[in-house]
KOLSE-639598 format. One record per residue (C-alpha): residue number from 1; residue in one letter; z, y, x. Coordinates in nm, 2 decimals, padded with zeros to 4 digits, m for minus. Example, Ala and Ser with C-alpha at 12.3 -4.5 7.8 and 13.67 -1.06 7.14 Angstrom:
<rs>
<r><k>1</k><r>A</r><c3>00.78</c3><c2>m00.45</c2><c1>01.23</c1></r>
<r><k>2</k><r>S</r><c3>00.71</c3><c2>m00.11</c2><c1>01.37</c1></r>
</rs>
This chain:
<rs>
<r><k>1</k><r>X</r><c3>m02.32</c3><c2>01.48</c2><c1>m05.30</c1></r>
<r><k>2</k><r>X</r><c3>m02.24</c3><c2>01.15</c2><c1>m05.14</c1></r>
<r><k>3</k><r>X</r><c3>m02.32</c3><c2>01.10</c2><c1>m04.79</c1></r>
<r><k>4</k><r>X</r><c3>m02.43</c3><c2>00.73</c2><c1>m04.65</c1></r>
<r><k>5</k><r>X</r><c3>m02.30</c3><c2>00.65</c2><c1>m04.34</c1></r>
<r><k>6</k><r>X</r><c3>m02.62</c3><c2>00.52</c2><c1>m04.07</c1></r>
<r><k>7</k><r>X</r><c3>m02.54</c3><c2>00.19</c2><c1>m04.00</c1></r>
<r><k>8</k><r>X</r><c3>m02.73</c3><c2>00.20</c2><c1>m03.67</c1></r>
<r><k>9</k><r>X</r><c3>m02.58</c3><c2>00.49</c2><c1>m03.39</c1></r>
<r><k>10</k><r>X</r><c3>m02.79</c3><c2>00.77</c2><c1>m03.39</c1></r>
<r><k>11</k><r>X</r><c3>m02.98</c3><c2>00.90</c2><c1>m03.11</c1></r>
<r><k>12</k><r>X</r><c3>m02.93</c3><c2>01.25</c2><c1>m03.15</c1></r>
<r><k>13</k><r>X</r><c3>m02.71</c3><c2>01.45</c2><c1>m03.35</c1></r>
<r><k>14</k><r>X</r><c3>m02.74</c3><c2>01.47</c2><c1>m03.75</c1></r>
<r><k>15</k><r>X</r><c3>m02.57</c3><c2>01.56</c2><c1>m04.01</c1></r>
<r><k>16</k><r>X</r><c3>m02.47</c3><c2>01.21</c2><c1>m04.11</c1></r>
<r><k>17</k><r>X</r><c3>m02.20</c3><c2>01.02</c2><c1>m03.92</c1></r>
<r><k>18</k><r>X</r><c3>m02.25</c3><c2>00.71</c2><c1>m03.77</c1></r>
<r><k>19</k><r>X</r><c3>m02.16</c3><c2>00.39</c2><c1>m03.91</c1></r>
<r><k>20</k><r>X</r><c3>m01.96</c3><c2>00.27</c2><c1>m03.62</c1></r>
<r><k>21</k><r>X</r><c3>m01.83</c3><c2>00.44</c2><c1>m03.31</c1></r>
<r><k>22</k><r>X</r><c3>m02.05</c3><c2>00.38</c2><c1>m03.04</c1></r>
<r><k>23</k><r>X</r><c3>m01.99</c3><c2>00.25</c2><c1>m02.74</c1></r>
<r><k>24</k><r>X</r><c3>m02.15</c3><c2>00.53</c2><c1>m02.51</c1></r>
<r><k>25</k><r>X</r><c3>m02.18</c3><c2>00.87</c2><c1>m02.65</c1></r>
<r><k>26</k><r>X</r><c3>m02.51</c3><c2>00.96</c2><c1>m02.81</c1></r>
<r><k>27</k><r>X</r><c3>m02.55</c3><c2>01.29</c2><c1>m02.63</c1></r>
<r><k>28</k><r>X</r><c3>m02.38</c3><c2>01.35</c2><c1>m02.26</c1></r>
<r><k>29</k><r>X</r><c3>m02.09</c3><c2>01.51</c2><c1>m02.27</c1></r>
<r><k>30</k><r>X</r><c3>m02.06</c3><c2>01.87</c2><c1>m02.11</c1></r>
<r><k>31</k><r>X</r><c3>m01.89</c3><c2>01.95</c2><c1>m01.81</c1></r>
<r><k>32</k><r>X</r><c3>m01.53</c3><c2>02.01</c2><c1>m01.81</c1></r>
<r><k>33</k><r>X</r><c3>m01.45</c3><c2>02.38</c2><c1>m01.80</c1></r>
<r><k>34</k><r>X</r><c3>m01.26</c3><c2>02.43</c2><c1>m01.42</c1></r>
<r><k>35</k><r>X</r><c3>m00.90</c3><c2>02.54</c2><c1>m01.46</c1></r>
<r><k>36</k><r>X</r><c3>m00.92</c3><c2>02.95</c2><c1>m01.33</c1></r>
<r><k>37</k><r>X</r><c3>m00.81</c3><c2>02.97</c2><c1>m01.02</c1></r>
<r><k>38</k><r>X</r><c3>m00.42</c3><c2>03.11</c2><c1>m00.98</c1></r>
<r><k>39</k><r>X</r><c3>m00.33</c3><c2>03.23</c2><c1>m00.58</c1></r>
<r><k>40</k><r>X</r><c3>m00.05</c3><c2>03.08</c2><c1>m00.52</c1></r>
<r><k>41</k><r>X</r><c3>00.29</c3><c2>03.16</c2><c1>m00.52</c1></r>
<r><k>42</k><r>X</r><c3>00.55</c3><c2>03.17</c2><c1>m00.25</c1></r>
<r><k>43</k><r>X</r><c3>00.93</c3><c2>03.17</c2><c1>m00.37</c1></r>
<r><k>44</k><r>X</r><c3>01.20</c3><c2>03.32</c2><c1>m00.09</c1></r>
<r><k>45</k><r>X</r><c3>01.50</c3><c2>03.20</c2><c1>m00.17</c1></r>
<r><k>46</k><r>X</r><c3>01.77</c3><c2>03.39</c2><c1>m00.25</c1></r>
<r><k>47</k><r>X</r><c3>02.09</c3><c2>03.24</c2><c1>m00.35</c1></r>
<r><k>48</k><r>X</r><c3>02.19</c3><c2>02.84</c2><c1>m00.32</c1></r>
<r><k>49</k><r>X</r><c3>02.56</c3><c2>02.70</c2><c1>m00.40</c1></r>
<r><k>50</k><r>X</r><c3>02.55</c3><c2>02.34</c2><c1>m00.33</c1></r>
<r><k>51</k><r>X</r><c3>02.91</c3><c2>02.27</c2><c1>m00.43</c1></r>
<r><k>52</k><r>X</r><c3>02.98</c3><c2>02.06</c2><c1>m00.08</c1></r>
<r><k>53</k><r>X</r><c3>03.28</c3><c2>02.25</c2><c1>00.04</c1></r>
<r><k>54</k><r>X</r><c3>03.61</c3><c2>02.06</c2><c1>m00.02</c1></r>
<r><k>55</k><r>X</r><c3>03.86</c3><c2>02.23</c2><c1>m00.21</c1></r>
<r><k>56</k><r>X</r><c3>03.70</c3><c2>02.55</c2><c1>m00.36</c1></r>
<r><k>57</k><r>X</r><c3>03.89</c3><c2>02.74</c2><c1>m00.61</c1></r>
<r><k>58</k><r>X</r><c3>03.78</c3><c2>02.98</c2><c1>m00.85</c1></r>
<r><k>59</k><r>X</r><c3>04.05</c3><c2>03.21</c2><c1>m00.97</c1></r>
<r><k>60</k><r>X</r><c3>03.97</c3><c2>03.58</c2><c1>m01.00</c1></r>
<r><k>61</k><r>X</r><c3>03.85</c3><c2>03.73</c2><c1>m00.65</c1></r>
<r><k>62</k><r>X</r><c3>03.91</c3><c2>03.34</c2><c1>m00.48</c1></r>
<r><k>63</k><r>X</r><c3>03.51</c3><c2>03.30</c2><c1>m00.43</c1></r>
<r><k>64</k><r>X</r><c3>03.23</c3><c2>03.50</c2><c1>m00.35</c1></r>
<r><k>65</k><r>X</r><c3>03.00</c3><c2>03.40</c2><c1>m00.61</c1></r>
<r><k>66</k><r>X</r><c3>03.20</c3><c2>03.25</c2><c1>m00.92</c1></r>
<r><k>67</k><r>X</r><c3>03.47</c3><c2>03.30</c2><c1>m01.13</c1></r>
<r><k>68</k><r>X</r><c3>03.69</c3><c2>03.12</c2><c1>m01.33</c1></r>
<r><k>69</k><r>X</r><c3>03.80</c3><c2>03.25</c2><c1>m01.69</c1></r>
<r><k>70</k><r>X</r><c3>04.18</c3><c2>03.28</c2><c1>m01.77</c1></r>
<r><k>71</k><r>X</r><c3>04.08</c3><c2>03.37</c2><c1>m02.11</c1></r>
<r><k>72</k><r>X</r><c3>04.07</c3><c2>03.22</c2><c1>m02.49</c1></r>
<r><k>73</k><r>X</r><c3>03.76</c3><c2>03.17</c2><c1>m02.61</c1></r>
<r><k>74</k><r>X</r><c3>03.74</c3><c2>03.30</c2><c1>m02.96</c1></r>
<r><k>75</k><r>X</r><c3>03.34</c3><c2>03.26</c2><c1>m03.01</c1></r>
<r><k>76</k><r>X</r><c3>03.25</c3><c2>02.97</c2><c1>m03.22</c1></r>
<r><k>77</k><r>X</r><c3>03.57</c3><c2>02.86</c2><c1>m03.33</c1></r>
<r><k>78</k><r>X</r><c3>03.62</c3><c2>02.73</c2><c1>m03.03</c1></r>
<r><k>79</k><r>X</r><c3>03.93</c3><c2>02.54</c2><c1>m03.01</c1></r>
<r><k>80</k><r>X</r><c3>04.01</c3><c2>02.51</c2><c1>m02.61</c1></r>
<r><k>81</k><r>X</r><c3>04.14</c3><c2>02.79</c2><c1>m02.37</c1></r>
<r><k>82</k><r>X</r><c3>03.98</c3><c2>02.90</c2><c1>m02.00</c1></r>
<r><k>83</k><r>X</r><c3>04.18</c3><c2>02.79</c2><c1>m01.75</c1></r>
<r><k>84</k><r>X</r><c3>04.09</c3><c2>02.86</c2><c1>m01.37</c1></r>
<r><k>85</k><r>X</r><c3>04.33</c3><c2>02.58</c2><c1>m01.27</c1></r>
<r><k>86</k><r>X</r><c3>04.06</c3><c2>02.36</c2><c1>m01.43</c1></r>
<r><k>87</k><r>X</r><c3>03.77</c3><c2>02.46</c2><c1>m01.20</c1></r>
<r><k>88</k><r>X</r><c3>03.77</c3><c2>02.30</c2><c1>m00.84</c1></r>
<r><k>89</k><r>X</r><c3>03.59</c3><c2>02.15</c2><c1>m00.57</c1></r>
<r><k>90</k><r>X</r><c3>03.68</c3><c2>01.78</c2><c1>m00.48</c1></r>
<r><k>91</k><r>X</r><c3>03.76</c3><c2>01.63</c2><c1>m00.11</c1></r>
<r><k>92</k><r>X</r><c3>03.40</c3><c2>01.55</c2><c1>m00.13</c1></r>
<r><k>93</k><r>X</r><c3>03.29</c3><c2>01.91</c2><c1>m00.24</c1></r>
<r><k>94</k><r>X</r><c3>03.20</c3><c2>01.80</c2><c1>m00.57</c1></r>
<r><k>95</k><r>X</r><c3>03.25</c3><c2>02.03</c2><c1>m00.85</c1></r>
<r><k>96</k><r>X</r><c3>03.44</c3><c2>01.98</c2><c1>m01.13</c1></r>
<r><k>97</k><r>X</r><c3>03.51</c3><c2>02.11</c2><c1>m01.45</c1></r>
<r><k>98</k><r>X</r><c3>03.83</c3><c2>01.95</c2><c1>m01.65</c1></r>
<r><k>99</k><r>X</r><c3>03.85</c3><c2>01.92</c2><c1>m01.98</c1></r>
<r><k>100</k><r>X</r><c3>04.18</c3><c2>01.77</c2><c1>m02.12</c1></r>
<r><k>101</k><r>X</r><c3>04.45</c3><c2>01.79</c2><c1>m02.40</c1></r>
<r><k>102</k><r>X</r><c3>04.65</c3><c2>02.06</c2><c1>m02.33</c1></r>
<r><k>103</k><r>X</r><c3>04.88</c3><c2>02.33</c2><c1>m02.56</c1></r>
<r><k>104</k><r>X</r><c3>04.84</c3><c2>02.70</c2><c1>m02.45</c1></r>
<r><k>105</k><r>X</r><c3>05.03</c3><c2>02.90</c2><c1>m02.64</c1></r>
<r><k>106</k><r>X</r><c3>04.84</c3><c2>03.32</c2><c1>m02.66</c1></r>
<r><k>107</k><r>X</r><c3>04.84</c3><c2>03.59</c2><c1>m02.84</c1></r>
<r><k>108</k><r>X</r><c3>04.53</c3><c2>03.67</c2><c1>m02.97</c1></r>
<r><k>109</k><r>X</r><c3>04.32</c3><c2>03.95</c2><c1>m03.20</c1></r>
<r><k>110</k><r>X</r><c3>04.19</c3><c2>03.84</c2><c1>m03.55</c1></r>
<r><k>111</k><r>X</r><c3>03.91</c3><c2>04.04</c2><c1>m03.64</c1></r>
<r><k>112</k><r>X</r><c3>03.93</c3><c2>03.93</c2><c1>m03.99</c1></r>
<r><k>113</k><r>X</r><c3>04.33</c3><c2>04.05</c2><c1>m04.07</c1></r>
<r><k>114</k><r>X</r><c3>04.26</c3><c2>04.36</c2><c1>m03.77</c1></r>
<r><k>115</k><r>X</r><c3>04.58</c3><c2>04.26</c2><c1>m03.60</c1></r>
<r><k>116</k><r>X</r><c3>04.70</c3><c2>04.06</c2><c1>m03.35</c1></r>
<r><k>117</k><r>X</r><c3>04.85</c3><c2>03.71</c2><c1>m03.39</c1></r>
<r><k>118</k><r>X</r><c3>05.01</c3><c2>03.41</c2><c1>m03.18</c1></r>
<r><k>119</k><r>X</r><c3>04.83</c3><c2>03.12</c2><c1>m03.13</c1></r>
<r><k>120</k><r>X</r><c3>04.79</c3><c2>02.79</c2><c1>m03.01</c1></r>
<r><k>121</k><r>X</r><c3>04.51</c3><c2>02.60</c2><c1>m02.82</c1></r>
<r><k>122</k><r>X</r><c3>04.54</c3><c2>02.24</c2><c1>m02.78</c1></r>
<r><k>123</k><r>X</r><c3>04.26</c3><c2>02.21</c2><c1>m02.54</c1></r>
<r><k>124</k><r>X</r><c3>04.21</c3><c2>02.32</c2><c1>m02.23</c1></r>
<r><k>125</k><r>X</r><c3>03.92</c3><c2>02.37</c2><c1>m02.01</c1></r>
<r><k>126</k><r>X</r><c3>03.72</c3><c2>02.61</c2><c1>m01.69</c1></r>
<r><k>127</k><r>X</r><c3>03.41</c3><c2>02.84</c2><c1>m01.73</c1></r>
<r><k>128</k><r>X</r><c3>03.26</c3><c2>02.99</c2><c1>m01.41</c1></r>
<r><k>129</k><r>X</r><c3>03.07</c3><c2>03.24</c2><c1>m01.42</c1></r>
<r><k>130</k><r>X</r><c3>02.85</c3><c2>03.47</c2><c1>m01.18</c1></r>
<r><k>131</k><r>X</r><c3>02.90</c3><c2>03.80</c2><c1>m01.35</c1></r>
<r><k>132</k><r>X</r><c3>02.85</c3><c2>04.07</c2><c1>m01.11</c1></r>
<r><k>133</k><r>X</r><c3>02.83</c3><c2>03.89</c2><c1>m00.84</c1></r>
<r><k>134</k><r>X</r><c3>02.48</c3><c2>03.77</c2><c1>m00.85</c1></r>
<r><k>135</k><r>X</r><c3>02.17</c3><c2>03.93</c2><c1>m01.00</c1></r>
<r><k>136</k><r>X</r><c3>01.81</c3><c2>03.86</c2><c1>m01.01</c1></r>
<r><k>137</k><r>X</r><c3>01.49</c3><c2>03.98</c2><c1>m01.22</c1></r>
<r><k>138</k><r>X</r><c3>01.23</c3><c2>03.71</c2><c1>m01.26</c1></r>
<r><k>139</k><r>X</r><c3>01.17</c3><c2>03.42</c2><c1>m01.02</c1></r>
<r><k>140</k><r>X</r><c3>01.32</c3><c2>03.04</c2><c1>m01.05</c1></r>
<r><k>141</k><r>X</r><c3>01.64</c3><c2>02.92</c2><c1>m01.14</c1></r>
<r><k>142</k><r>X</r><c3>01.73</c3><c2>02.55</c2><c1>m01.10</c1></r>
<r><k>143</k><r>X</r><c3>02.03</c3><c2>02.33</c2><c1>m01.17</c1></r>
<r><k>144</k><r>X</r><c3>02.14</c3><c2>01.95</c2><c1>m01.14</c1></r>
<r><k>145</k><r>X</r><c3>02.45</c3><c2>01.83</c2><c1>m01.29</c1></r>
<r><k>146</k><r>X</r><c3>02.60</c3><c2>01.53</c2><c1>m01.45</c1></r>
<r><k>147</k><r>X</r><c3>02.72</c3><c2>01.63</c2><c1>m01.80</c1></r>
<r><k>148</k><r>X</r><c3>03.04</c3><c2>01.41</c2><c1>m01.97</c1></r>
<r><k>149</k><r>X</r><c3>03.05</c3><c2>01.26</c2><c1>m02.32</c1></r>
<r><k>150</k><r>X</r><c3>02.74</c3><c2>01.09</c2><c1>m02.52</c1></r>
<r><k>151</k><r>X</r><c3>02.48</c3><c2>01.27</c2><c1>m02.68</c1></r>
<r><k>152</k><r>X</r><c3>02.53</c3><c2>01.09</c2><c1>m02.99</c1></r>
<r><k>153</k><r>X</r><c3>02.93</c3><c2>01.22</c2><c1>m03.02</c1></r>
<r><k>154</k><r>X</r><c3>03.02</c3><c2>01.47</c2><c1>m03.11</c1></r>
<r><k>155</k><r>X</r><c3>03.33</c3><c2>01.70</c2><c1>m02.96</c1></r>
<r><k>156</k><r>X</r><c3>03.20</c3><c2>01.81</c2><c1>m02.67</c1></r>
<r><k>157</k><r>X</r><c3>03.01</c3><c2>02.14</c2><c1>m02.60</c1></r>
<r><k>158</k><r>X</r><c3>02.86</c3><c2>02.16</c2><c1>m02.25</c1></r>
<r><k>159</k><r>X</r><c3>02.64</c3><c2>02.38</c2><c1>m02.07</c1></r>
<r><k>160</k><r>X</r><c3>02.48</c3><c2>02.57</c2><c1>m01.79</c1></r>
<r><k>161</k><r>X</r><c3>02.28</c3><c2>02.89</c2><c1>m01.92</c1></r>
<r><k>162</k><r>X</r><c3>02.20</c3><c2>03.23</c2><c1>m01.78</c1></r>
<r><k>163</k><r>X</r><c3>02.26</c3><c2>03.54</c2><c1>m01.97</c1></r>
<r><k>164</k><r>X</r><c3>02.19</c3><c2>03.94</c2><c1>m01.91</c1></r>
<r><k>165</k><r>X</r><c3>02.46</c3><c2>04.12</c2><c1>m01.66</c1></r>
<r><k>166</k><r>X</r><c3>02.44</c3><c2>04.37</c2><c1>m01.94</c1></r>
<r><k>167</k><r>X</r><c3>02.70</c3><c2>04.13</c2><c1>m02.18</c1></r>
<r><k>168</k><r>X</r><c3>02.96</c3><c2>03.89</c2><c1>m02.03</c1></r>
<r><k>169</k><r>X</r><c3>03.03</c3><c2>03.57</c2><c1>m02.23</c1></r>
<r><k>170</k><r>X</r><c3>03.37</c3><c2>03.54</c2><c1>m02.44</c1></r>
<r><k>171</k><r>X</r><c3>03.36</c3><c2>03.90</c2><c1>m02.40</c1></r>
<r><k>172</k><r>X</r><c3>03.17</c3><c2>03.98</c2><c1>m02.72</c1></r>
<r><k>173</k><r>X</r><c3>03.21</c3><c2>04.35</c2><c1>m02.73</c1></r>
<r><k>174</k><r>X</r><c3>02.98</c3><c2>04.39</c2><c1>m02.46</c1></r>
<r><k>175</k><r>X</r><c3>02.69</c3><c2>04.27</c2><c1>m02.63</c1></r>
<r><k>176</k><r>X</r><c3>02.77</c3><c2>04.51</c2><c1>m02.91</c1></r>
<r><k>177</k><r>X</r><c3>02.46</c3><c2>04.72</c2><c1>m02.97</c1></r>
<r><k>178</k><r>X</r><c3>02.30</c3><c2>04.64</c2><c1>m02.66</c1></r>
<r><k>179</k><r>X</r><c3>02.12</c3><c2>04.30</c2><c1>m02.57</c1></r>
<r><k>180</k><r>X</r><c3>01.98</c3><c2>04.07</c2><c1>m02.72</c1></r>
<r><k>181</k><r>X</r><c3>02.07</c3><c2>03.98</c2><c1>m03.10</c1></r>
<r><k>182</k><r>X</r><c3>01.73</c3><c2>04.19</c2><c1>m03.21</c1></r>
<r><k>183</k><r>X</r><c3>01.51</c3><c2>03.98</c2><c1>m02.96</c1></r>
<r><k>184</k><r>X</r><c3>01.19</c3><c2>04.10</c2><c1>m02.96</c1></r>
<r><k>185</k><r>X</r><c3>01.16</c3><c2>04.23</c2><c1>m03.36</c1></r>
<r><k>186</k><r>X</r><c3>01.23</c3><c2>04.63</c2><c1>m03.44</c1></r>
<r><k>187</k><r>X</r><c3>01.38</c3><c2>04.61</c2><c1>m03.74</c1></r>
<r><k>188</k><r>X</r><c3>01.55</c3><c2>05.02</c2><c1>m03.93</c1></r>
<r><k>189</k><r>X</r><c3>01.92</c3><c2>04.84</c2><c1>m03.83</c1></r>
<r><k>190</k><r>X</r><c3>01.82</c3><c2>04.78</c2><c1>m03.47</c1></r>
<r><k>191</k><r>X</r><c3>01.65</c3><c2>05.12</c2><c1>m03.43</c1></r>
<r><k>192</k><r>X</r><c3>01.97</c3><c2>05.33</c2><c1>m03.46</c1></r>
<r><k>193</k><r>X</r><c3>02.20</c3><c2>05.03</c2><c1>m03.42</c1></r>
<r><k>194</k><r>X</r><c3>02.14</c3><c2>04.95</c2><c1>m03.03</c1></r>
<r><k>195</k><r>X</r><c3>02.06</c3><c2>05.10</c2><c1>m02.67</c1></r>
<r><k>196</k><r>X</r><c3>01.78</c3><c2>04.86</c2><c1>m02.59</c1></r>
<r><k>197</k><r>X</r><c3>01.58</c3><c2>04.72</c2><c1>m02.88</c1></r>
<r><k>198</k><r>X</r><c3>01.22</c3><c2>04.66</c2><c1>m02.91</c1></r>
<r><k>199</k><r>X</r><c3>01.18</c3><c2>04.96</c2><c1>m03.08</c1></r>
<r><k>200</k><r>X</r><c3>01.17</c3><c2>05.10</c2><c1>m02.74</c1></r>
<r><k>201</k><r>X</r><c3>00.82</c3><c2>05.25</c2><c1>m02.66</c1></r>
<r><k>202</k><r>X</r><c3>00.89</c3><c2>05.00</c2><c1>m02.35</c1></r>
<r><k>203</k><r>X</r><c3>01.05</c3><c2>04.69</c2><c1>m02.42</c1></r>
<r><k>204</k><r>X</r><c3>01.28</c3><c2>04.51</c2><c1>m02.21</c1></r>
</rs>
């Protein structure tokens, strides 16, 4: 049935709205709940790079914390090579990464024809990584840095992410039946298929 709407507020609660809102409430609002108290946490820290040392390189065994690739990068049809030429500190310790137009001519695997085949990368660009060199379980990691391009353009691809010392990007093999393409589902596959899944009585 059709309910009528009081055109006067009500003084206590009904089953009928009121007409209007009103412009106190009609019964006093309860107290707010009080968030539940957390002790709070103290963070040592552990490992900082500021990236204010002039003329840093990054070549294999050059740093103590990074290292630049010298590798093709084969994973998402990516069309540029590694270069640790391309990874440097500035005169003012600023760190950059340069991307530019540039052949590099390697000799490659494809996975599809199982043999390997020459070929040529018209980009070229840096990845650092920490692989090995730093390692932490739980706790806060931070970053600031200025990216290039627009996000409205496409073309460009970059990117500052952490991943598991158990695989090492670009080098997909050592992902392979390990960590983390199940995530946190047990599927039959992922049972037999991998080392650490979350079929594991505990997960990781």
């Amino acid at each position: 049935s059709h309910r009528r709407r009081h055109k006067d507020p009500t003084a206590s609660p009904t089953q009928f709205p009121t007409y209007a809102p009103t412009a106190t409430p009609s019964v006093p609002p309860s107290s707010a709940t009080p968030p539940p108290s957390v002790p709070p946490r103290r963070y040592e820290l552990v490992f900082s790079d500021e990236f204010n040392t002039p003329y840093r390189t990054f070549s294999d065994g050059h740093d103590p914390r990074w290292t630049a690739l010298d590798k093709n990068d084969y994973t998402n049809d990516a069309q540029h090579y590694y270069s640790s030429a391309n990874a440097f500190t500035d005169a003012h310790g600023n760190l950059i990464i340069r991307s530019e137009a540039h052949d590099t001519e390697i000799v490659g695997f494809d996975d599809v024809a199982f043999r390997k085949t020459k070929v040529t990368k018209h980009f070229r660009s840096a990845m650092l990584q920490s692989w090995n060199k730093f390692c932490f379980a739980g706790g806060v990691m931070e970053a600031e840095m200025s990216l290039p391009g627009k996000h409205d353009v496409g073309g460009l691809w970059p990117a500052f992410w952490l991943l598991g010392n158990l695989a090492r990007h670009t080098y997909v093999g050592s992902s392979e039946h390990v960590w983390p393409w199940s995530s946190g589902v047990c599927t039959d596959k992922s049972r037999t298929a991998q080392l650490v899944s979350a079929c594991d009585r505990v997960q990781h």
